[in-house]
N, C-alpha and C positions, 0 to 999 in steps of 0.2 A: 811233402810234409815239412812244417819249419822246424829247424833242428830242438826248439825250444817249446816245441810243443807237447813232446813225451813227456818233458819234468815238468810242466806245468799240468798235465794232465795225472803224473804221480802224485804232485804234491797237494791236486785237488781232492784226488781219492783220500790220502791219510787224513784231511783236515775235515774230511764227510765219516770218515771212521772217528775221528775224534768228535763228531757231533753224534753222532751215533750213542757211544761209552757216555758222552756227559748227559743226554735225554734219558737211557737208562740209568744214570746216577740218581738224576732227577726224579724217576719212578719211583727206586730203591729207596729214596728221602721221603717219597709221599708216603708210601707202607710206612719208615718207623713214624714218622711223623700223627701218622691215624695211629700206631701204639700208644704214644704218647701222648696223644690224645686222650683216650681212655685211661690211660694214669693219672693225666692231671684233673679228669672229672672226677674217678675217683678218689682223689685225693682233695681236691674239693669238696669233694662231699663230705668227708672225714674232720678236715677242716672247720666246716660249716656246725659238724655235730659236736667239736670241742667246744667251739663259740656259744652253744646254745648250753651247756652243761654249764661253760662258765657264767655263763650270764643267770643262769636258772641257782648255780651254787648263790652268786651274791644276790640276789633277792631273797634268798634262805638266809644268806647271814644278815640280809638287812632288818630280815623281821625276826631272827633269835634277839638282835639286838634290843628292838623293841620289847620284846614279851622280855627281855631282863629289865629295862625302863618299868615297865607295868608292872615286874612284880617287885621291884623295889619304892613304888611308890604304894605300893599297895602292903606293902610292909609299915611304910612310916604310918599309913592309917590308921592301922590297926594300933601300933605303938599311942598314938594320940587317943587313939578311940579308950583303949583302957585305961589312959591318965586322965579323962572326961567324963565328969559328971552326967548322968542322966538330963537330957535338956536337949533343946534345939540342938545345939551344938552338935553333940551324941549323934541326934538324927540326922542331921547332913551328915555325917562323918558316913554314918552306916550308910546314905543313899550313895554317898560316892563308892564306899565300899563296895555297892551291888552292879554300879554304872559299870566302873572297873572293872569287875568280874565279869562280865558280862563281855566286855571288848576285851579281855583278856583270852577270853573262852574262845572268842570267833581267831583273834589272832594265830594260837595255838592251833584251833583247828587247819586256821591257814597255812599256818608251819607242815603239818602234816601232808598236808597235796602237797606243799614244795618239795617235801623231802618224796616224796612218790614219783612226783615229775624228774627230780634231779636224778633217783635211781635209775628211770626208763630213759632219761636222756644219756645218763651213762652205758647204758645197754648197746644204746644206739651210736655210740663211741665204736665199741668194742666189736659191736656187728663190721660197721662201715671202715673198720681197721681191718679184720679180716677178709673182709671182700677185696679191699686193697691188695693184702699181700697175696691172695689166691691168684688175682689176677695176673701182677707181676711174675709169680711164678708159672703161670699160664702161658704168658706171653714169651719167658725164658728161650723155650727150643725156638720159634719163629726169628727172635731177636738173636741168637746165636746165629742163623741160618743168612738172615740179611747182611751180618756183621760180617761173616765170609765172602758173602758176594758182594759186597761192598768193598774188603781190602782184594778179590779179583779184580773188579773193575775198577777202581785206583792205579793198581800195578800194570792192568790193561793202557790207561791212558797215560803212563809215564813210558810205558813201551811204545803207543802209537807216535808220544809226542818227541822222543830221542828220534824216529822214522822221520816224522816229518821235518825236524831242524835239518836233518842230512838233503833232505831231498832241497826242501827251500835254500839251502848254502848252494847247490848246484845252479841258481838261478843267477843272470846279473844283477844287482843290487835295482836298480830302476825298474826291470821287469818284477821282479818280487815285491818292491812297493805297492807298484799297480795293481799286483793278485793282490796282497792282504788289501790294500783299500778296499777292492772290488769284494772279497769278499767279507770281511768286517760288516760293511753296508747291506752286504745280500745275503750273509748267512745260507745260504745255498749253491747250488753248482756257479761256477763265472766264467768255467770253460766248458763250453756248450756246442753240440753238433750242430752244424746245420740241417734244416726242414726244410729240403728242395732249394727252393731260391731264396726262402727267408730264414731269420732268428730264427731258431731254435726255440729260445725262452719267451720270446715276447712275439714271434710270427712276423714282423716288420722282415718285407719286401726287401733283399741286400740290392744298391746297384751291379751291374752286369761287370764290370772293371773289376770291382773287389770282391766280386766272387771269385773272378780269376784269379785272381792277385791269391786270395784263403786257398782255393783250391790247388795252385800248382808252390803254394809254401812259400811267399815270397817275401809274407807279411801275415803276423798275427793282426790279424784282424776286426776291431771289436764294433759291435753293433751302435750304430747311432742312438737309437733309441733307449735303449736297456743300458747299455755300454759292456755286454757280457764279449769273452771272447770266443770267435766264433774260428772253429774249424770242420774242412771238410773233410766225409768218410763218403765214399764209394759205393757203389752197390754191393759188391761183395763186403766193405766192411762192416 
């Protein structure tokens, strides 16, 4: 065996338990992440239901404003109407009078649906507000539960990764290059057993010389093809 092939096969382990911690991190993050999800729908939707109340308020105040236009001309009418002789005049006065009246009435009435719709829209506030906070309070025990396992596997990978700086320092500077290039690129194993006479990772056929050469330790030896490194275990290993 090459004297450098234990730490290199240590320092592969810690660096496949550190993908291990970060993939489960990774999980941990999709759960809150689908929470938060549901929070920000509903809260969207909450959202959505102020917007509609606001908008539904100023179309009420736009038409109070109106119906105070209307009845303030419909006041100067009347004022004219009673300083006005009996005559044409008189009778337009009152036809505008009744015109008026008339679009004042529908106005008013119109004010009333708004002020109906602005009540049920505020309803639907007040609904889509507590749904809200049920939920978040819903979600509470789960989101404490993640939050725990989340500061374990945090604490887990500043444990694995103080591991693996000791092992990787045990390496020569050149040979420790080589491993993180190799595995930076391949995210998976780089120190690989051999599969009879070929690679391990990729099954490429090793010539007969550097199999010898892997087998009796003489030379880490990496795969042409793949460029993984390759060592031999034994039948009983």
């Amino acid at each position: 065996m090459h004297p450098d092939l234990a730490k290199l096969l240590q320092l592969q382990e810690k660096d496949l338990g550190l993908k291990g911690v970060g993939e489960r991190l990774a999980a941990l993050h999709e759960e809150i992440a689908a929470l938060d999800l549901a929070v920000a729908s509903g809260e969207e939707a909450h959202t959505a239901a102020q917007r509609a109340v606001a908008d539904a308020v100023a179309r009420r105040t736009e038409t109070e404003a109106k119906i105070e236009t209307y009845r303030g001309q419909q006041d100067r009418r009347k004022q004219r109407l009673e300083i006005t002789r009996p005559g044409k005049v008189a009778a337009s006065i009152m036809a505008e009078l009744e015109l008026a009246r008339s679009v004042l009435t529908q106005e008013e009435s119109q004010w009333v649906s708004m002020d109906e719709t602005v009540r049920g829209l505020e309803e639907q506030v007040a609904q889509a507000a507590a749904e809200l906070e049920e939920l978040k309070k819903a979600q509470d025990p789960e989101r404490a539960e993640l939050l725990t396992r989340e500061g374990s596997l945090l604490e887990e990978r500043e444990s694995v990764t103080r591991e693996r700086e000791v092992s990787a320092s045990q390496l020569d500077k050149p040979l420790r290059i080589k491993y993180d290039r190799l595995y930076q690129s391949r995210s998976v194993a780089v120190v690989v057993a051999m599969n009879g006479p070929a690679c391990g990772a990729c099954f490429t056929t090793i010539p007969l010389h550097r199999r010898t050469q892997i087998k009796n330790g003489s030379v880490l030896g990496g795969c042409e093809v793949c460029g993984v490194i390759l060592y031999y275990v034994d039948e009983e290993g």
